[in-house]
C-alpha positions in Angstrom: 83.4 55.4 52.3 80.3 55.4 50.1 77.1 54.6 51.3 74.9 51.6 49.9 71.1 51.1 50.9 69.8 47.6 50.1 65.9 47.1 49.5 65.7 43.6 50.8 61.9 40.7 50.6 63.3 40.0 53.6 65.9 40.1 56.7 69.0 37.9 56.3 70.0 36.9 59.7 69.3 34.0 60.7 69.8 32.0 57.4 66.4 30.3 57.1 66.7 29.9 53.2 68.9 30.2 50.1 67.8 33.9 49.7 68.6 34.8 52.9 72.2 33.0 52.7 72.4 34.7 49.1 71.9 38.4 50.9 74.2 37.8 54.2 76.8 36.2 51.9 77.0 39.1 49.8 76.8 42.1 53.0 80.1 40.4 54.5 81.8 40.3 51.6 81.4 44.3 50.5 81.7 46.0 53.6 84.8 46.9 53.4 84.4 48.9 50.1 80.7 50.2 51.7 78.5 51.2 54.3 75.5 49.6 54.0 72.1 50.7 55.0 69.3 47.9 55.1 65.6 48.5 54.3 63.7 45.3 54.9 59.8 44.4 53.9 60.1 41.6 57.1 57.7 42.2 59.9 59.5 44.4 62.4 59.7 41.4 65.2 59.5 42.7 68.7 63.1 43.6 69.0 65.5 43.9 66.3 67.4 41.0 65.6 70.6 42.5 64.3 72.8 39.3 65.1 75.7 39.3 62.9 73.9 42.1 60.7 74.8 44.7 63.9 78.5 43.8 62.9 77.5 44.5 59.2 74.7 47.1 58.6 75.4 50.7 59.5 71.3 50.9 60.1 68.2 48.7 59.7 64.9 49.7 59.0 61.9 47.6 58.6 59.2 48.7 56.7 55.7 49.1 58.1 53.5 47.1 56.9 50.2 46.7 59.4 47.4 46.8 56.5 49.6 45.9 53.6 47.8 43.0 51.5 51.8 42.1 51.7 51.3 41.3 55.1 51.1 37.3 55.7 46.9 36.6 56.5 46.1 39.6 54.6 42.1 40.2 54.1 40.1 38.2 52.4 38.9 41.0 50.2 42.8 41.4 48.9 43.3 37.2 48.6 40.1 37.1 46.2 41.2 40.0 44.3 44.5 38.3 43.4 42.7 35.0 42.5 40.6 37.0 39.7 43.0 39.8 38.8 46.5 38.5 39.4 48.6 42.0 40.0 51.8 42.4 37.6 55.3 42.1 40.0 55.8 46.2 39.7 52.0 46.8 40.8 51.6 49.0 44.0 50.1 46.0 45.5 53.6 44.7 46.2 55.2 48.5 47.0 52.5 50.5 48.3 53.4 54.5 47.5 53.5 55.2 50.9 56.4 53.2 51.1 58.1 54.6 48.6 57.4 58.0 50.2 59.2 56.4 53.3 62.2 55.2 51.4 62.7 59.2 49.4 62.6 60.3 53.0 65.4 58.2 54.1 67.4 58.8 51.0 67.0 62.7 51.7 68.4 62.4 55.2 70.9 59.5 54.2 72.2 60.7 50.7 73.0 57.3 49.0 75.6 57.0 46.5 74.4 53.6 45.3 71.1 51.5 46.1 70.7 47.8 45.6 66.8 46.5 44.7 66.8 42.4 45.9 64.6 40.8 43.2 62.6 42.7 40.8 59.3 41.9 43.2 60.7 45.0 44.7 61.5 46.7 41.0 58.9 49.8 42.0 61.5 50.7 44.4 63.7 52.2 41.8 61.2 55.1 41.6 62.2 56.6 44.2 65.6 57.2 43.6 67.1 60.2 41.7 69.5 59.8 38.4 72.3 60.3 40.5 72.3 57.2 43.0 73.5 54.0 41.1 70.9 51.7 40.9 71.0 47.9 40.6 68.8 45.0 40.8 70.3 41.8 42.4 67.8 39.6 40.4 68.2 36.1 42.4 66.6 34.6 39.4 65.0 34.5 36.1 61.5 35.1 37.8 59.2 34.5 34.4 61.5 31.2 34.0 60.5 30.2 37.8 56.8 31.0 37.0 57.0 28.3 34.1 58.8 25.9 36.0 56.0 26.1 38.6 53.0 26.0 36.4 55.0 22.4 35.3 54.4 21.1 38.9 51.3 22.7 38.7 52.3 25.4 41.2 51.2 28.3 38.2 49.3 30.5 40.5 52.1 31.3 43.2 54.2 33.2 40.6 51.7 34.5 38.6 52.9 37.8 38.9 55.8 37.2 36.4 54.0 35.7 33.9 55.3 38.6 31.6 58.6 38.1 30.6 59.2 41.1 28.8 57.8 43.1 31.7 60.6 41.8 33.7 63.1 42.7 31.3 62.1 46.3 30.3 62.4 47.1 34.3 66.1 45.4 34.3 66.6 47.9 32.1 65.3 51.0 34.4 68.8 49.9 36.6 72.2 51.0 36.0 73.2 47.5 36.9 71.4 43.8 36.9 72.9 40.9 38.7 72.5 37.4 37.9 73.0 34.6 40.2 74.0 31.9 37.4 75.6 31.6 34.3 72.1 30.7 32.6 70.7 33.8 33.8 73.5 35.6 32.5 73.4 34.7 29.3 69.9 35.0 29.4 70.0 39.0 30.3 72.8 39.3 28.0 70.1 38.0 24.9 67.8 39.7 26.3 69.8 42.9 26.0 71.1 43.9 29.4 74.8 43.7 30.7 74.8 42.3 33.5 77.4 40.9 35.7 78.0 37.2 37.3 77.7 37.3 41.2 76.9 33.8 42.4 77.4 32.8 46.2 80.5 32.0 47.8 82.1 29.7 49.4 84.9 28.3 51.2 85.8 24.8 51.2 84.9 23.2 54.9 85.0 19.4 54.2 83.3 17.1 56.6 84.6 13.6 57.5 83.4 10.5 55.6 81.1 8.7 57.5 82.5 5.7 59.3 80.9 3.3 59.1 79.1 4.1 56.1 75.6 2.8 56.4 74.0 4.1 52.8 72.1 7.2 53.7 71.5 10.1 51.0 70.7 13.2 51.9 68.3 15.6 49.9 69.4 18.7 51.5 65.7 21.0 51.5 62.6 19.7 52.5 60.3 22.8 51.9 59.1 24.8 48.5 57.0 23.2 45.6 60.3 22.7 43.4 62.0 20.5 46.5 59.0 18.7 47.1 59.0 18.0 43.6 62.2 16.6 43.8 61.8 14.4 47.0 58.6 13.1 45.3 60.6 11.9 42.0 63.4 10.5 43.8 60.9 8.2 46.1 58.1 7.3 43.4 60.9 6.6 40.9 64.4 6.5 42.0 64.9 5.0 45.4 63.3 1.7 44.2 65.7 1.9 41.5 68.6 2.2 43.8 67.0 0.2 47.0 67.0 -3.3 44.7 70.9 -2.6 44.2 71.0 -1.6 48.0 68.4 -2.7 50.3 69.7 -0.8 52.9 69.8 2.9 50.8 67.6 5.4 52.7 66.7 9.1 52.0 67.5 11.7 54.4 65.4 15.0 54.6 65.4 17.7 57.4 62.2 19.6 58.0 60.2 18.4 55.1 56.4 19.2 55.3 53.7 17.9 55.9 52.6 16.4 52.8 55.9 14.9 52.7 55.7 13.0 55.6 52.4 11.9 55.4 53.0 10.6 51.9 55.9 8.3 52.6 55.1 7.8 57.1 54.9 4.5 56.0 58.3 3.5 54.2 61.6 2.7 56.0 63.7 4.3 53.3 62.2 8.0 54.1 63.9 9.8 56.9 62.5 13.1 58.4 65.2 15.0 60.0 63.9 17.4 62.5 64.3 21.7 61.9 68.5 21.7 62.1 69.8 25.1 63.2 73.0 24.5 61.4 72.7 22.6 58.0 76.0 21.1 58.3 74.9 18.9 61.3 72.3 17.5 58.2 75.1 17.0 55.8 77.7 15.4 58.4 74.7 12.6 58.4 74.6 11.9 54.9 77.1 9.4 52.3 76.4 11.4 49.2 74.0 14.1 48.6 71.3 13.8 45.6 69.5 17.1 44.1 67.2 15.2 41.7 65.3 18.5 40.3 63.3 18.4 37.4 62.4 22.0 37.6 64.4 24.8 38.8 65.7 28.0 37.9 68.2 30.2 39.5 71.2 29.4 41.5 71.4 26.0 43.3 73.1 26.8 46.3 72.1 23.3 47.9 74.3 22.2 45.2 77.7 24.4 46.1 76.9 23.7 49.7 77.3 20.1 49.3 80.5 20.4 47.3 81.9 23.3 50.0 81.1 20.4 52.9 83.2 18.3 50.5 80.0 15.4 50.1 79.9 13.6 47.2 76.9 14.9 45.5 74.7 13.5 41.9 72.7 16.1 40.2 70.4 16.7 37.4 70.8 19.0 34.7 68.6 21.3 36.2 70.3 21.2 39.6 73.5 21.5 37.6 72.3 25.0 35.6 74.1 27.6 35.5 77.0 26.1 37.7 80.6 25.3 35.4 79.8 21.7 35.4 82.7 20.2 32.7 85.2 19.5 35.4 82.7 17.7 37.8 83.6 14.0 38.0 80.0 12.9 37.6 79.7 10.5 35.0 76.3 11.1 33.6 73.8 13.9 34.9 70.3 12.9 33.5 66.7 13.3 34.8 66.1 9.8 33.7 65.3 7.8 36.8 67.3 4.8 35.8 70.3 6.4 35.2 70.0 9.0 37.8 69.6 5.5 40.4 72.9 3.9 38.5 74.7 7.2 39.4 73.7 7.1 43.3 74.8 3.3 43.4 77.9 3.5 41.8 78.9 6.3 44.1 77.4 4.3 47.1 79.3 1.2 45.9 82.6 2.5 44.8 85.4 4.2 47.4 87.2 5.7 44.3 83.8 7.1 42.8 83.4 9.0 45.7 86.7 10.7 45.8 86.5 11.6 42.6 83.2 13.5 42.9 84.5 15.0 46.3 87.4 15.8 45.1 86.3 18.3 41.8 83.2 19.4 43.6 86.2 20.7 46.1 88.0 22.4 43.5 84.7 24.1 41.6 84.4 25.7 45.3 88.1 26.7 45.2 88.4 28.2 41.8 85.2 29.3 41.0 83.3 30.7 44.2 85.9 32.0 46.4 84.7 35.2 47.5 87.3 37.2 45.6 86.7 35.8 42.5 82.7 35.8 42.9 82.7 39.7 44.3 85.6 41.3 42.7 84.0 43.2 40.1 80.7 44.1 42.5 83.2 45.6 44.4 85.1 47.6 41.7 81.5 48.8 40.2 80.0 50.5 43.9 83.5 51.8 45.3 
């Protein structure tokens, strides 16, 4: 069997996040065609927590990073200098050389056929490689599309480092294969010159049970990260009043949110804060419909697939809806536009057959489209 080292921000077990679900979704499902080897920029913790990764990973290392300006509460010295002089993605900054010096001396005892780069933050890592390991870059997103959806919610600053579009691009080229995560960031490598291939998440339908009785609650399924808090924000200020004069009783569910969430809504009866839930799906089982009122957003929404997998009937906006094959989706209109995002959420909350209709193709897009054969077939093909 051939071996596969993957070059991973961070460690995948537990899923905390949609990156992390993103990376263990993707070990399970090609380790049967690979051995994989895991090289991880997470702070070692005091004992390894290999969880199901032990069943998964043929070794883990985790890079050493005491000193790094990588390291969370780094100096104040580094902090100021990325303020003035924000570092490009591929700086050393983000790779320090002696880590690439640590990652040749694994390759040379390991002997890698392929190696797999998670998000080009990590990019510098393909320098260590020779031409004869396959290289690839699982991209996770359009990063210089990200950085201009945050400088929207005025959030500019935390991606500045991919303010450089065609920097991006020009090292998706250094890589003998670039995944995208959507079918908008597919056809935007594919403009952009690459060839790339379409590996979202997957799925397999797990539908909850409606809620009985059903009391009006609508979960917004993330309550952390400036895009989310954007979202939540929109759907208070200007959609739940929208919806609460149609029904009083409508509240808005959200586990975990932060701090400035709470205290910005502490005093309204519609805003729900759902403690930290080990397993989403106890947050979902909660909810009558799911709402993922983004305005900004780039990537994969895997809240979105999530929803439809745990069979909740789920409104969207076109920006939660990007990149996902949205023309069989039984939502009648999917608009930013407050008022008719509100009509959506009360028709579904109103109408028994609205709701089965939405549950139903949100069911089948999980079915047809993100069944981990048909989402990791070609992966598979490419790195046996």
């Amino acid at each position: 069997m051939k071996k596969l080292l993957i070059v991973s921000p961070i460690y995948p077990f537990p899923e905390k996040c949609g990156l992390s679900r993103r990376i263990s979704d993707m070990c399970r499902n090609i380790t049967d065609v690979v051995e994989i080897h895991f090289f991880t920029f997470s702070d070692a913790p005091g004992k390894v927590p290999l969880l199901d990764g032990g069943k998964i990973f043929k070794k883990v290392t985790f890079a050493d990073l005491q000193g790094s300006p990588m390291m969370p509460g780094n100096s104040l010295c580094h902090r100021i200098r990325r303020a003035v002089c924000p570092p490009h993605f591929d700086s050393s900054y983000y790779v320090p050389d002696r880590l690439l010096h640590r990652l040749k001396e694994i390759h040379r005892s390991e002997k890698f056929d392929s190696c797999m780069i998670v998000t080009p933050n990590l990019a510098r890592c393909l320098m260590t490689f020779p031409v004869e390991v396959f290289k690839i870059i699982d991209t996770i997103d359009v990063w210089s599309q990200r950085a201009s959806d945050f400088k929207k919610i005025r959030q500019g600053a935390l991606l500045s480092q991919f303010r450089d579009s065609s920097r991006e691009i020009d090292w998706l080229k250094k890589a003998d294969l670039v995944i995208a995560i959507s079918l908008w960031d597919f056809d935007y490598f594919c403009c952009n010159g690459l060839s790339p291939i379409h590996v979202p998440v997957s799925f397999m339908p797990s539908p909850l049970p409606a809620k009985s009785p059903s009391v009006s609650d609508i979960l917004y399924p993330a309550g952390r990260g400036p895009t989310n808090t954007d979202a939540i924000r929109f759907m208070m200020d200007d959609i739940m009043p929208i919806v609460r004069h149609a029904v009083p009783e409508a509240r808005l569910l959200v586990p975990n949110p932060d701090q400035e969430l709470k205290d910005a809504y502490a005093g309204r009866d519609d805003f729900v804060s759902l403690p930290f839930l080990e397993n989403i799906r106890d947050a979902y089982s909660m909810a009558d419909l799911v709402a993922v009122p983004l305005r900004v957003g780039s990537g994969l929404k895997i809240k979105v697939l999530e929803s439809f997998a745990f069979g909740k009937p789920t409104i969207v906006s076109p920006a939660a809806a990007q990149g996902i094959p949205m023309d069989s989706y039984a939502q009648n209109k999917i608009s930013a536009n407050p008022e008719e995002f509100a009509s959506e959420v009360v028709d579904t909350l109103s109408c028994v057959e609205y709701r089965r209709q939405l549950i139903e193709s949100g069911l089948d897009i999980i079915k047809t489209l993100y069944n981990p054969e048909k989402v990791y077939g070609e992966l598979k093909n490419r790195l046996s």
